[in-house]
N, C-alpha and C positions, 0 to 999 in steps of 0.2 A: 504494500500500500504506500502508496507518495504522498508525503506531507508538503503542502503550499502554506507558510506565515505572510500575511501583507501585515499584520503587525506586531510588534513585539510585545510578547507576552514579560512583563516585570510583576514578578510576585507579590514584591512590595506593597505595589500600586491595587490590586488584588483583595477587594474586604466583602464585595456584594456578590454570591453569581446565582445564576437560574440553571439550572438542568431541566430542558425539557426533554420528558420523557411520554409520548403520549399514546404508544402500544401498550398490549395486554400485559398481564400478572408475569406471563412470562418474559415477554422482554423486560419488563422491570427486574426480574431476581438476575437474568442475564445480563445486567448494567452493576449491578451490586461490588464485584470486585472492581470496578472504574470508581465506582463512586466514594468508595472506604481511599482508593487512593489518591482522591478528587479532596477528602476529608485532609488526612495528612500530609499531603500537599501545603493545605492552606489552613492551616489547625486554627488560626485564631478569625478565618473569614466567615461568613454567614452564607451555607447552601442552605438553596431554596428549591425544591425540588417542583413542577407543574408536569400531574398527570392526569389522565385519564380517567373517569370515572370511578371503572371499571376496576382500576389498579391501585384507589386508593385506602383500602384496606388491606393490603399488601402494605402501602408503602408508611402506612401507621407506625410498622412495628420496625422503622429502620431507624438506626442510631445514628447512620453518621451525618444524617440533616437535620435541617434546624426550623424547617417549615414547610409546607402543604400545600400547593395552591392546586384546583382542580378543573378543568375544562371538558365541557357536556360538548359528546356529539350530537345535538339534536339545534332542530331552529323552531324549536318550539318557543312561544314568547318568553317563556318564566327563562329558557335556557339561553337564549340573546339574554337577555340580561343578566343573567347573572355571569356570563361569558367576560360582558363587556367590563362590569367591574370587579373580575379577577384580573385584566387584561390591563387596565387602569390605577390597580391595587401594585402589581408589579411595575409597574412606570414610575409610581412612587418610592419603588426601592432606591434608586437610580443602581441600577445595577454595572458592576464597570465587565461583568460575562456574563454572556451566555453560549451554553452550550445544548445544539439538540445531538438526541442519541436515539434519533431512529431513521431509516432510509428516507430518502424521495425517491416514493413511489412512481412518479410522474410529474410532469411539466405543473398541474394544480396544485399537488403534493407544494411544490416548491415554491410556487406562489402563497398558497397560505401560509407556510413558515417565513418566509420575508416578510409578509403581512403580518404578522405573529409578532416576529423581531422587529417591524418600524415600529408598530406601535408600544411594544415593554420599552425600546431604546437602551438597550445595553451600550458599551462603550467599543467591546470587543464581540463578534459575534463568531462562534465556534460550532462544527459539523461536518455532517459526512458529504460530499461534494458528488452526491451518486450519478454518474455518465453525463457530468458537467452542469446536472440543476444546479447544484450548491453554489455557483459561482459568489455568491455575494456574504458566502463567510469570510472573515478575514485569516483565521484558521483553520484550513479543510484537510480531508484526508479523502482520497481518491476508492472512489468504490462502484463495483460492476451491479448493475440490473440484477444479475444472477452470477454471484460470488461464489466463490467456495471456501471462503474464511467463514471461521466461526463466528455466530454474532456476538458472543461476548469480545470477542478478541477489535472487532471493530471500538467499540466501546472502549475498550485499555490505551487501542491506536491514539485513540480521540483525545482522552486525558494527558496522554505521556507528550503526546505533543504542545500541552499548557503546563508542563513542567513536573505531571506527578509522575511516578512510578509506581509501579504494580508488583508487586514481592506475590501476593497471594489471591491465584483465581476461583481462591473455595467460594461458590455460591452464598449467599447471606439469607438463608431461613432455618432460626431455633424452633424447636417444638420444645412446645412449655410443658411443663410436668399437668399444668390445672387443664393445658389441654388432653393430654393423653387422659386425664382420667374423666374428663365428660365424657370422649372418646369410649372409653372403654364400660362406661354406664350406658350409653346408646346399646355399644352391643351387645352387655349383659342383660339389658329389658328387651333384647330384640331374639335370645335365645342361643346365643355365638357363646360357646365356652372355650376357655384358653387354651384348649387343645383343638381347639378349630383352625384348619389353614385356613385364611381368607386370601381371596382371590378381590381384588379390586377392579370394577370394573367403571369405565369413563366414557359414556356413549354420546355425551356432548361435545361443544365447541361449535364456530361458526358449519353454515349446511353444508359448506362445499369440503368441509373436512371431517363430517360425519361417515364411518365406515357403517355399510345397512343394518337396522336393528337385527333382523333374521341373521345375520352375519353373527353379531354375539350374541343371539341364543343359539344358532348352533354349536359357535365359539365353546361354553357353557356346559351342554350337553358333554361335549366330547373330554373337558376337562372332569366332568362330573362322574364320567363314567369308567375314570383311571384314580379316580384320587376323591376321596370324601374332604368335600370342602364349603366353607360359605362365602356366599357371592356376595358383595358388597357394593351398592348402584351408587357413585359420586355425581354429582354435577349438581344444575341449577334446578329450581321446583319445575315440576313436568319431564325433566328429559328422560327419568321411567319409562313413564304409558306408554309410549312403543312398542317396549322392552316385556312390561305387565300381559298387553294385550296377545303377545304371541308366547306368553307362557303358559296359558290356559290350563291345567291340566295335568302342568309339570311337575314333579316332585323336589326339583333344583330346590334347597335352602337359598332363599335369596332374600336380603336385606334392602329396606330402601332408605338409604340418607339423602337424596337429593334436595336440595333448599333447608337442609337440618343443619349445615355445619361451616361454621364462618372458614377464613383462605385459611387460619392456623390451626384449628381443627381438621380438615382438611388435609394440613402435612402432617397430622400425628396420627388418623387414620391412615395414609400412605406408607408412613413408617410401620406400621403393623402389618403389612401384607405379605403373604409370600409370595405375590407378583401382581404388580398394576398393569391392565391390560388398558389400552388410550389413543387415540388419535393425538395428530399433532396438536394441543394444544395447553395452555395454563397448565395444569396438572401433568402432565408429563414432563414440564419442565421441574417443576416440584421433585417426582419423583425420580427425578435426575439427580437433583442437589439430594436427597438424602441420601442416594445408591438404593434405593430399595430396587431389586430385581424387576425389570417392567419388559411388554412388549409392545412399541410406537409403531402406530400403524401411519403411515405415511402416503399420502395422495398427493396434491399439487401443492403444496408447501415442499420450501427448497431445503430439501435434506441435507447440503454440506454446511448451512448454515444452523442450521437447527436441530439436527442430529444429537441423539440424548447419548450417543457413546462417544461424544468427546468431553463427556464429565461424570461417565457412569462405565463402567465395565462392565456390571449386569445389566446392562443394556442389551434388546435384541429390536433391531428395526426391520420391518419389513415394507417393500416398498416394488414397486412393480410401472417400471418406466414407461411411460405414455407419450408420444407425440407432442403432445398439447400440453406437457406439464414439463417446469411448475407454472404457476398462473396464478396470479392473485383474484380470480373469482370468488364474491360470496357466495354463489349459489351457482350451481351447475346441472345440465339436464341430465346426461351421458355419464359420470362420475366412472370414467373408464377407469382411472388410477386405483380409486380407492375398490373398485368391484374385482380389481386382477389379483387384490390379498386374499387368497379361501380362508373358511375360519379351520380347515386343517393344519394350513402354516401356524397359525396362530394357536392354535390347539397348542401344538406339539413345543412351539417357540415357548410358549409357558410352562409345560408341563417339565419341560427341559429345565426348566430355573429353579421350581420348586423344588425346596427341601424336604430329605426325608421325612415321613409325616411325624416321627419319635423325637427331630431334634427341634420341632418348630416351638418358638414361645411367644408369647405377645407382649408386649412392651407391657410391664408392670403401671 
């Protein structure tokens, strides 16, 4: 990656900065070792971090900022305004950086982050310069459409060229002791005993990266029928009933937490599993940073960038090369990528990871 400075970064000078960060729960825990060395970098400066909705109860539980600012994707009227005075609230910082840490997507992409940047008015403006949108940072780092660096590793690029260094790429999500044990109150009212394997499973995330419900219930089936285990449903309320309505009949032990369990409850469930089964998304990046054994089903999301075994060893991805992928589609009719993974691969890729059923325990 090529780094362009049109201005000099002076530490000294250095007290206000913004990190925008405005993709999901995952790109935020994949920003996490930037940003701890964005922290000691500038120990006595004030980060201000500006994300995403969606990411801000992830970004709660981080230590090394100092404040929260949040921006709604919607133009709903409540959400222009309160856009407009987060937007104005930051203009008041007078910030002397800012820094964004996520791609332009496209020529819009790039217009709204200048837009973004004229109006907070930083001094210095820092980001990834992707296939020459970025031109109007003054610190860019050069980056392809479809890269094959890792995305945390963009992120580390980004900071070390504003003077930090990165000693340490461990992910940043603790699981709290008061979490594991709602955790583990869930699944003792739900009938799960400690010598139950739980199999996790992740049937959410945006449409075009959903792999088909019938997919993991026969997923399910096949695991159910080598290994006595309980299945554990993550995601948001609703993403079940798909899942419910073609179970009909089934004798599967299946548990539902969806909409029951806040982002850190969530990794203390994931830490309990003896394998998280997941499409690309939020949670699969989770169960990356704890290493819990997982198998990532991977459709038109760019696998060299996103890839959970470049921070997990038990990692198994599976992934079935399309024409047409990757693509940043929300929604897709044909979903060729994600239909070319059988839930046989997936079956086997899990059953492969689980431990013996004698040595498995559950987080006390």
């Amino acid at each position: 990656m090529e780094k362009i400075t049109a201005k000099k970064i002076i530490p000294g000078e250095i007290r206000k900065i913004a990190v925008i960060n405005l993709g999901g729960i995952g790109d935020l825990l994949l920003s996490t070792p930037a940003l701890r060395a964005l922290r000691n970098a500038y120990p006595d400066g004030r980060i201000i971090l500006l994300v995403s909705l969606g990411a801000f109860e992830f970004a709660k539980g981080l230590t090394c900022i100092d404040s929260i600012f949040v921006l709604r994707f919607s133009v709903s009227p409540v959400a222009v305004i309160a856009n407009i005075k987060t937007l104005l609230a930051l203009r008041k910082e007078k910030l002397d950086l800012a820094v964004n840490m996520r791609t332009l997507v496209s020529q819009m992409s790039a217009f709204k982050m200048r837009l973004l940047l004229g109006i907070i008015g930083p001094k210095i403006k820092a980001g990834r310069d992707t296939q020459g949108r970025g031109w109007f940072f003054d610190v860019r780092i050069s980056e392809e459409d479809i890269g094959e660096t890792y995305e945390m590793d963009y992120d580390i690029e980004t900071v070390e060229a504003l003077g930090a260094r990165v000693t340490d790429k461990t992910p940043d999500f603790k699981v709290r002791e008061e979490d594991s044990k709602e955790v583990k109150f869930l699944l003792d009212s739900s009938g799960v005993s400690a010598d139950n394997i739980i199999v996790g499973i992740h049937p959410g995330g945006k449409p075009s990266h959903r792999w088909p419900a019938a997919n993991f219930i026969e997923t399910m089936k096949r695991i159910a029928d080598k290994r006595k285990c309980a299945f554990v449903i993550t995601g948001e309320k609703g993403d079940a009933l798909a899942l419910q309505g073609l179970m009909c009949g089934s004798d599967i032990k299946v548990i539902d937490l969806t909409g029951k369990l806040n982002i850190r409850q969530l990794g203390a469930l994931i830490g309990m599993c003896g394998v998280y089964i997941s499409g690309d998304t939020g949670p699969m990046h989770i169960a990356a940073a704890l290493k819990t054994p997982q198998v990532a089903i991977f459709g038109p999301g760019y696998l060299s960038r996103f890839n959970p075994r470049h921070i997990n060893e038990k990692a198994v991805t599976l992934y079935e090369k399309q024409a047409c992928a990757p693509c940043n589609k929300t929604d897709c009719r044909f979903m060729k990528c994600l239909k070319g993974v059988l839930p046989e691969r997936v079956a086997q890729a899990a059953l492969g990871l689980l431990k013996p059923a004698e040595t498995h325990e559950r987080a006390p």
